[in-house]
PyMOL CGO cylinders between C-alpha atoms (Angstrom):
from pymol import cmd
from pymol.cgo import CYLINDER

trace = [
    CYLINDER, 0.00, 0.00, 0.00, 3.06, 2.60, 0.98, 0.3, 1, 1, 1, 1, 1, 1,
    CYLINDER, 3.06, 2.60, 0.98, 4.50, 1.34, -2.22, 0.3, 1, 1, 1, 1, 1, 1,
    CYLINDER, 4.50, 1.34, -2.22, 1.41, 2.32, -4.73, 0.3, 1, 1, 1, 1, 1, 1,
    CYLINDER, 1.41, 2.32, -4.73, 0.81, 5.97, -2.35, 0.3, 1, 1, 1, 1, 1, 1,
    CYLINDER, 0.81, 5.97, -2.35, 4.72, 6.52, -3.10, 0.3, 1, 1, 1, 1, 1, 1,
    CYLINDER, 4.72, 6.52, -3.10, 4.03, 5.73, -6.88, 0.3, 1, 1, 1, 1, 1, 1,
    CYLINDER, 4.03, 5.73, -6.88, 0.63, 8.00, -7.05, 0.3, 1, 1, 1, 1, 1, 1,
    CYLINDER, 0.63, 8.00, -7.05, 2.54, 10.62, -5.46, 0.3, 1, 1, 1, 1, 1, 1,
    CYLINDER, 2.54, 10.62, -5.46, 5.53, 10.76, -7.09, 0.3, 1, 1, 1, 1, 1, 1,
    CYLINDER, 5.53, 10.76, -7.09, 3.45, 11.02, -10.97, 0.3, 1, 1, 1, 1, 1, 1,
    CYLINDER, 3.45, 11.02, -10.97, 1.24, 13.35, -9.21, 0.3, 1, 1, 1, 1, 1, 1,
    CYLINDER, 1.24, 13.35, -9.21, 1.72, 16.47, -12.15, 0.3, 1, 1, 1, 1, 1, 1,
    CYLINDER, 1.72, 16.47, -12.15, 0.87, 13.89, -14.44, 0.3, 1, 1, 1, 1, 1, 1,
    CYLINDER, 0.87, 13.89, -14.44, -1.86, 12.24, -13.14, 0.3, 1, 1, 1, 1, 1, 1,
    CYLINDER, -1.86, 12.24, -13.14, -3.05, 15.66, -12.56, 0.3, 1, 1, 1, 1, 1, 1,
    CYLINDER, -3.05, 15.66, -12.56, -2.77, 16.68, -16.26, 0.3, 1, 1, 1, 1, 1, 1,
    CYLINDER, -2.77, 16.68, -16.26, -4.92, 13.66, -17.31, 0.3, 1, 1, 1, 1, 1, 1,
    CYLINDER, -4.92, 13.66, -17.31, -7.40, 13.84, -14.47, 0.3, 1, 1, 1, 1, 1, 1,
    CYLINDER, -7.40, 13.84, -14.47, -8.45, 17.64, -14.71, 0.3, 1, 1, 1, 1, 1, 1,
    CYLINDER, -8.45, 17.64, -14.71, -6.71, 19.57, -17.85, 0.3, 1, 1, 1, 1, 1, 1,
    CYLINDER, -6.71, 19.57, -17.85, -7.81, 16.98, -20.53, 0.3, 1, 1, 1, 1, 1, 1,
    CYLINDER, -7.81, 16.98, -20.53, -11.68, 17.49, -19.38, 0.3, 1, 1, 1, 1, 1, 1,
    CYLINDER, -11.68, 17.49, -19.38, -10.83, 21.20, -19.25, 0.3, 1, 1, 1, 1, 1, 1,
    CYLINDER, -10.83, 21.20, -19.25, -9.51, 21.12, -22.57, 0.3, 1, 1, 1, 1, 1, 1,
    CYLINDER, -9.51, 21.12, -22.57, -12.13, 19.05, -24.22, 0.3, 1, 1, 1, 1, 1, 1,
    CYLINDER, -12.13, 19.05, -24.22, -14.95, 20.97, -22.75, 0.3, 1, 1, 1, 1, 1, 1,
    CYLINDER, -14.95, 20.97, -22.75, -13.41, 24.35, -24.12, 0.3, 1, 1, 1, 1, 1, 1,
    CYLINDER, -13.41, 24.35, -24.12, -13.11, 22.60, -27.45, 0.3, 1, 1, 1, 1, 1, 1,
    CYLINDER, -13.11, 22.60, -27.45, -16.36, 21.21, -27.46, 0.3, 1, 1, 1, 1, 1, 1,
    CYLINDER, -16.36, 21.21, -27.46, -18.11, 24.58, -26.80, 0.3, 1, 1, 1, 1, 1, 1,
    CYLINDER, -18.11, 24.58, -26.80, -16.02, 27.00, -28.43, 0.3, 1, 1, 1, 1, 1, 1,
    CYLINDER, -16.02, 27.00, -28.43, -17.08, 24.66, -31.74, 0.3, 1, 1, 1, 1, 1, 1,
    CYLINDER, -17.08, 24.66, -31.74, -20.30, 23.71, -31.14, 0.3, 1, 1, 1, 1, 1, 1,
    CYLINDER, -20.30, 23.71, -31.14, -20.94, 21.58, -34.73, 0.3, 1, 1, 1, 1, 1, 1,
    CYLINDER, -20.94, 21.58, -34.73, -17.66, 18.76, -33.28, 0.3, 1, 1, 1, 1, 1, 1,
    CYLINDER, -17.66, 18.76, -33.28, -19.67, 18.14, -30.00, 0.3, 1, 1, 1, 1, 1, 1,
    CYLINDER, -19.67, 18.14, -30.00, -19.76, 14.42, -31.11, 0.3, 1, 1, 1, 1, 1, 1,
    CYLINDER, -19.76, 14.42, -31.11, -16.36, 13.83, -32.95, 0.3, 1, 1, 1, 1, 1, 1,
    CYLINDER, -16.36, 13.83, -32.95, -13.77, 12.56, -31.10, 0.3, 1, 1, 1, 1, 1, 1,
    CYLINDER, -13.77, 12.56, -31.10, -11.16, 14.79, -31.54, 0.3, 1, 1, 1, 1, 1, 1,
    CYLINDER, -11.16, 14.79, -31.54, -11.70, 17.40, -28.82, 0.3, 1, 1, 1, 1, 1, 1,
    CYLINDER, -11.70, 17.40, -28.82, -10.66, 14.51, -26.39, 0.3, 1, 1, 1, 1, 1, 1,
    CYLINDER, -10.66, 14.51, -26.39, -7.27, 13.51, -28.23, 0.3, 1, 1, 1, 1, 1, 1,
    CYLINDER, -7.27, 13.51, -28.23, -6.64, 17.25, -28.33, 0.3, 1, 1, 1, 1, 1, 1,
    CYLINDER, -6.64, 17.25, -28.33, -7.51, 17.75, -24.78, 0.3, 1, 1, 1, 1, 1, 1,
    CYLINDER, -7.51, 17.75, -24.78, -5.32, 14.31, -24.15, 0.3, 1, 1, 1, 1, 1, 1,
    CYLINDER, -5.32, 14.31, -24.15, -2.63, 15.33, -25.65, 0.3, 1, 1, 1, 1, 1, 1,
    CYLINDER, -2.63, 15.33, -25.65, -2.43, 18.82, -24.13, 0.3, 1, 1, 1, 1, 1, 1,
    CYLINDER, -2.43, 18.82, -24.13, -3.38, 17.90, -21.15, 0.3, 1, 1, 1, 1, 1, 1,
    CYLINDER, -3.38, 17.90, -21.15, -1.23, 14.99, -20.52, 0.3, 1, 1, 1, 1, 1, 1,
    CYLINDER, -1.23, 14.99, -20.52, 1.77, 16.65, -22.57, 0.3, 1, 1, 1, 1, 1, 1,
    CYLINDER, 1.77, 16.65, -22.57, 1.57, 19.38, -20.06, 0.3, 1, 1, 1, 1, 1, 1,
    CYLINDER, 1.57, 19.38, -20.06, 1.51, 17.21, -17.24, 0.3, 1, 1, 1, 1, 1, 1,
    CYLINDER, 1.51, 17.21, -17.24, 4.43, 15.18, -18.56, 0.3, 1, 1, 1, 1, 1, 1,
    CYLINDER, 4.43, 15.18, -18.56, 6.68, 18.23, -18.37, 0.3, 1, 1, 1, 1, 1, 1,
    CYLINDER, 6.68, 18.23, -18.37, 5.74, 19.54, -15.13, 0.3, 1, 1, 1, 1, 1, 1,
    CYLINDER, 5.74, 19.54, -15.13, 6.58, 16.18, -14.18, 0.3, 1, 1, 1, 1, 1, 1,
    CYLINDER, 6.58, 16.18, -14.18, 9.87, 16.04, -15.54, 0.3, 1, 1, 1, 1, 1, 1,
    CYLINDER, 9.87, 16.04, -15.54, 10.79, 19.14, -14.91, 0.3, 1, 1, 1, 1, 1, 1,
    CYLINDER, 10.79, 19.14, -14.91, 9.00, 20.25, -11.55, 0.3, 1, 1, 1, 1, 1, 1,
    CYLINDER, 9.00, 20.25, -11.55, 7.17, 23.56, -12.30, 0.3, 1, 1, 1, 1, 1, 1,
    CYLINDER, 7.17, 23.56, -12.30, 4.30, 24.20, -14.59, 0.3, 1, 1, 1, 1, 1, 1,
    CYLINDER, 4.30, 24.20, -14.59, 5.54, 27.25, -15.99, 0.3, 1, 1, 1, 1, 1, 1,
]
cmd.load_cgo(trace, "trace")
């Protein structure tokens, strides 16, 4: 259990880019462009933002 709390914590800026900033993108997507509300790519756009971002904060340690 300490080992998988270590593991969540440590990928936290990640985890954090996939759990929160790929919804945020997607939504923003979706209803700045109303007519792609059903297509799919709003979430690879918002998955590959989102988790891109998180992916450098992570290796890096900042977000800016």
């Amino acid at each position: 259990m300490a080992r998988l709390l270590t593991l969540i914590f440590q990928n936290l800026p990640f985890l954090f880019g996939l759990g929160f900033l790929t919804p945020l993108v997607t939504q923003v997507l979706e209803r700045t462009t109303p007519s792609v509300s059903g297509a799919a790519w709003p979430l690879v756009a918002g998955l590959v933002i989102g988790g891109g971002w998180g992916a450098i904060a992570q290796k890096t340690g900042r977000w800016v």
